[in-house]
N, C-alpha and C positions, 0 to 999 in steps of 0.2 A: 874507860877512865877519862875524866876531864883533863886533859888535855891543853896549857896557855900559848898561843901562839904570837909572838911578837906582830907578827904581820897582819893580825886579822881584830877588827872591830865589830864588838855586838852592837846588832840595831835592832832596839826592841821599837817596831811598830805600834802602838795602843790604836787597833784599828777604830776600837769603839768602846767607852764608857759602859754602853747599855747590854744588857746580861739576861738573857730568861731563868736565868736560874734565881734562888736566893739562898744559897748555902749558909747555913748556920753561923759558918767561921769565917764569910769574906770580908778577904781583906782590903776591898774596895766599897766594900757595902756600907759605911758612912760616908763617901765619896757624893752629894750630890747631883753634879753635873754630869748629865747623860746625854753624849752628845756624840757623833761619829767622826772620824778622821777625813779630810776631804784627799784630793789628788794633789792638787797643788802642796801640801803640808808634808804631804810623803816625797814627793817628788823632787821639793827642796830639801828632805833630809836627805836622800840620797845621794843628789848632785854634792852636798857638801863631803862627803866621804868617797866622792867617783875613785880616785886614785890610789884606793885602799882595798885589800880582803873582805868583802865583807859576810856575816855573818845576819842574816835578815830574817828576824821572828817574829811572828804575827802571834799579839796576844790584845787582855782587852781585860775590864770583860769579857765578854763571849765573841771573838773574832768574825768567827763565821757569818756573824750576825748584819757585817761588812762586807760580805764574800767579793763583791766586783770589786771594791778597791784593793783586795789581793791580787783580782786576777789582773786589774790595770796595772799593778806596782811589780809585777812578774815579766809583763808583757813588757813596761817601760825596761827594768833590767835589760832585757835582750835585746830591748830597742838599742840603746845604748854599749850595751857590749861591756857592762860593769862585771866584776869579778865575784860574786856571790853564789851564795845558798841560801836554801830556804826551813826555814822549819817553821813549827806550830802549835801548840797546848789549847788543846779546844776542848769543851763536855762533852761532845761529839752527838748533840741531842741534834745537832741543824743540819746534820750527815744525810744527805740526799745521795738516790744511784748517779744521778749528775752530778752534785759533789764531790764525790766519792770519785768520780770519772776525771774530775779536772783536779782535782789534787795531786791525782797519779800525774795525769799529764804532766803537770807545773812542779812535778820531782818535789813536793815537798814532804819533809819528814814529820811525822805526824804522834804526840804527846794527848792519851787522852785522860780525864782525870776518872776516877774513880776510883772510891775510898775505902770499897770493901764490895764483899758476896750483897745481891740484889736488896736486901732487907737492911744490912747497912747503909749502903750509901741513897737509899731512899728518904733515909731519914738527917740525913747529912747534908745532902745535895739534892733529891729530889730527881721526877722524869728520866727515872732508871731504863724504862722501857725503850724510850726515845735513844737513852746511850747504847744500848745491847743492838738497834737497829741501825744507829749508825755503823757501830764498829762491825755489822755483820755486813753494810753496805760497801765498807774500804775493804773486809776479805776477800765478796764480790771481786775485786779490783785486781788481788793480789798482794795489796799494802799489808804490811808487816808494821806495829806500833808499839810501843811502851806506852802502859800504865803509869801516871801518878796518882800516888796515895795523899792525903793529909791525914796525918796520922794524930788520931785525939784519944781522949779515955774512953771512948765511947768505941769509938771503930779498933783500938788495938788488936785487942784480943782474937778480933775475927778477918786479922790478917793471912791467917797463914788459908783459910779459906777462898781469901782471894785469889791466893795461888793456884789451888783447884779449879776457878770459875774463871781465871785467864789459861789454864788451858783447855775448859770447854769452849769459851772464846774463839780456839784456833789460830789465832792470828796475833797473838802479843807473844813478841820476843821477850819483855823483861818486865821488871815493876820498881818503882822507885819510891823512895818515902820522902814526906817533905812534913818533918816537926810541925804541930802547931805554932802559929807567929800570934804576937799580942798587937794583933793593929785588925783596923775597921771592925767590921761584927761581931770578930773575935773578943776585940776587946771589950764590946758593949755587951755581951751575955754571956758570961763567966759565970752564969748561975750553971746555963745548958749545956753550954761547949769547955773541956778545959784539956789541960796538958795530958799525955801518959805520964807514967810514973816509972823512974829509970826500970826497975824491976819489969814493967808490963813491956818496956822498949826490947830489953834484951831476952824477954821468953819467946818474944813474937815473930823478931828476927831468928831467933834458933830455931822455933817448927817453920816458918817459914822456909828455910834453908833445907829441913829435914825433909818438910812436904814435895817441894822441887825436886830434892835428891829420889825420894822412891818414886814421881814420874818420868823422869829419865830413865829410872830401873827398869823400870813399867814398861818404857813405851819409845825409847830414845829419842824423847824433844826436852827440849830443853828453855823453863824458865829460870831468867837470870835475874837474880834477887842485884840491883844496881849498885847498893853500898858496896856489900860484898865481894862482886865480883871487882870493882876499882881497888877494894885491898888487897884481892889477891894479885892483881896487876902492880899494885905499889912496892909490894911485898917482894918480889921479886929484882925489886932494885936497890941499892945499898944508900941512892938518895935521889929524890924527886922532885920535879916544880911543885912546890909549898903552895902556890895562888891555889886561891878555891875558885875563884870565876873570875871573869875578864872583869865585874866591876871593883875587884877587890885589887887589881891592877891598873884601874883607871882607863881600860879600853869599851867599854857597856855605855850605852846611850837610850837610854826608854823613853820615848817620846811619845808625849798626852796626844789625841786629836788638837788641841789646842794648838799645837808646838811647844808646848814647856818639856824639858828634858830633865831627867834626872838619873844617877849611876844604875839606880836598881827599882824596880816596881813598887818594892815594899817600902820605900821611902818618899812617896811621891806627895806625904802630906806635912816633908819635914823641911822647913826653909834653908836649912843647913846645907842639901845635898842639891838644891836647884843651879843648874847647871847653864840656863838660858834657854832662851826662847827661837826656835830654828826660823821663825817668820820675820819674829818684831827685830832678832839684835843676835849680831853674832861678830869673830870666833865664840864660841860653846866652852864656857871652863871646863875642866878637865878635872875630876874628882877621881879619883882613889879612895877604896872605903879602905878606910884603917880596918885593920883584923885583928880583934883581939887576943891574949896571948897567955891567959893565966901561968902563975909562975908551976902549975901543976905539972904543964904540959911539958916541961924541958926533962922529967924526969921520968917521963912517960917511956916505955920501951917501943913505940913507935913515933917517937917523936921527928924522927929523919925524913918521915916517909908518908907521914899523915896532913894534909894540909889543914885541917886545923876546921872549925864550926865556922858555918856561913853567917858572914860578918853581919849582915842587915839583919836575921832572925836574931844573935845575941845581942843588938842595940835595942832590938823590938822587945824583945824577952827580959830584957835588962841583969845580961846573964854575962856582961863586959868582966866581970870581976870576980865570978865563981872558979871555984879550982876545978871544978867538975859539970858542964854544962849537961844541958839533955843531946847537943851535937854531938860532945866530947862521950857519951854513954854510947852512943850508935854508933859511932866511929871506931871506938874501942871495942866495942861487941863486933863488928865487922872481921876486924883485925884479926881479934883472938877465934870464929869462927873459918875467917880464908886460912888459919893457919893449921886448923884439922885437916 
């Protein structure tokens, strides 16, 4: 379960612009500027949060794609004796046995994406083979990871199959979904790529759930469907930190190669949420993404306990003012599944 911690600040790394992939729906994919993050640009984010928790995630584009300025921005951390962690969401296509070897080393935890069984996300994302080789390269290791899905009309259906094909995987503890968002190529090919449909959200999460439960039966491992298993953690308290993510409390910092910052990734082409530039000009404003609240939700029987749709995809979605979002449908299918 996410978890808000007063003490600790998210620093999203953008190690790199530039990406092998071209997935259907990215949402960087009308981002022209393809360019990498240097040391300097990192190293002065850091120094400006020295005296805080921090929370260090290397995303991108395709991160790895930058692998040494992780491993310099890792190395600097200890240099210095800062207070952090590391994590990561990579396609896992740049997964090399060396990779694979210093990620262990450099304790970082590791998010990799994939959208569905080999035939899905082929078509989705592409260089399925490259991912299945990486992810077999961090088992090598020992690395234990979670799956990300984006979940489209396209890939739903053949979720609960994913389930199956992370645990011939071996090595994925859970799977997580992440809604389609209406921003970059998303937005440009609405003919190819489009939403699920509440209905295709809440069948996919039930076999989903179904499918996991008879490998357990099966076999006693255990994959953890991500929504789910936070409801049923929410579920058990009678009221909970409401924040959905640190940017939605004003503590998230995602920083371009460039140094321009802004709360959250998916806003990074909105002038609204620009937050300053960590080279040219600083202190950094401090944004908070408002969350929005349809008047739905107060009457919701998990309303105590649910922290609510993630604020950046209902701006993107333009779903601020629905009584019923596509979050609010997964959320609520979560619920009323952890309560079986």
């Amino acid at each position: 379960m996410f978890v808000i911690s007063k003490d600790i600040v998210l620093i999203v790394l953008w190690t790199t612009s530039r990406c092998n992939l071209a997935c259907k729906y990215c949402y960087a994919g009308s981002t022209p500027l393809k360019t990498d993050m240097d040391f300097e640009t990192a190293a002065q984010t850091l120094d400006l949060f020295s005296d805080q928790h921090m929370k260090i995630q290397f995303a991108g584009g395709e991160p790895l794609l930058n692998y040494p300025l992780i491993c310099q921005v890792v190395s600097y951390v200890k240099e210095k004796n800062y207070d952090a962690s590391f994590q990561m969401q990579t396609n896992g296509t740049c997964i090399t046995p060396e990779i694979a070897a210093g990620l262990k080393k450099m304790k970082i935890a590791l998010g990799v994406s994939l959208d569905g069984p080999p035939e899905v996300n082929e078509f989705t994302r592409g260089k399925t083979r490259a991912v299945i080789a990486g992810i077999g390269c961090l088992a090598d290791q020992g690395m234990r990871i979670n799956l990300n899905s984006v979940v489209t009309s396209y890939s739903v259906s053949q979720l609960p199959k994913l389930v199956n094909f992370a645990y011939y995987l071996g090595n994925v503890g859970g799977i997580g979904l992440d809604l389609l968002r209406d921003a970059g190529r998303a937005r440009d090919q609405r003919a190819i790529i489009k939403k699920a449909t509440p209905e295709q959200i809440k069948t996919a999460l039930t076999k989903m759930v179904e499918t996991a439960e008879e490998l357990y039966q099966l076999t006693g491992k255990k994959i953890v469907i991500r929504e789910v298993h936070e409801a049923k953690q929410r579920l058990k308290m009678t009221a909970c930190n409401k924040e959905y993510c640190y940017a939605s409390c004003g503590r998230s910092y995602v920083v371009l190669p460039h140094g321009d910052v802004y709360p959250c990734g998916s806003l990074i082409e909105n002038p609204k949420y620009f937050m300053g530039n960590v080279v040219k000009a600083r202190p950094l404003k401090n944004i908070a993404i408002v969350k929005a609240e349809p008047q739905a939700c107060k009457t919701c029987d998990y309303y105590t306990v649910c922290p609510g749709g993630c604020p950046s995809r209902l701006i993107l979605n333009d779903e601020t003012k629905q009584d019923a979002s596509l979050d609010c449908v997964l959320k609520k299918a979560a619920f009323e599944l952890a309560e079986q």
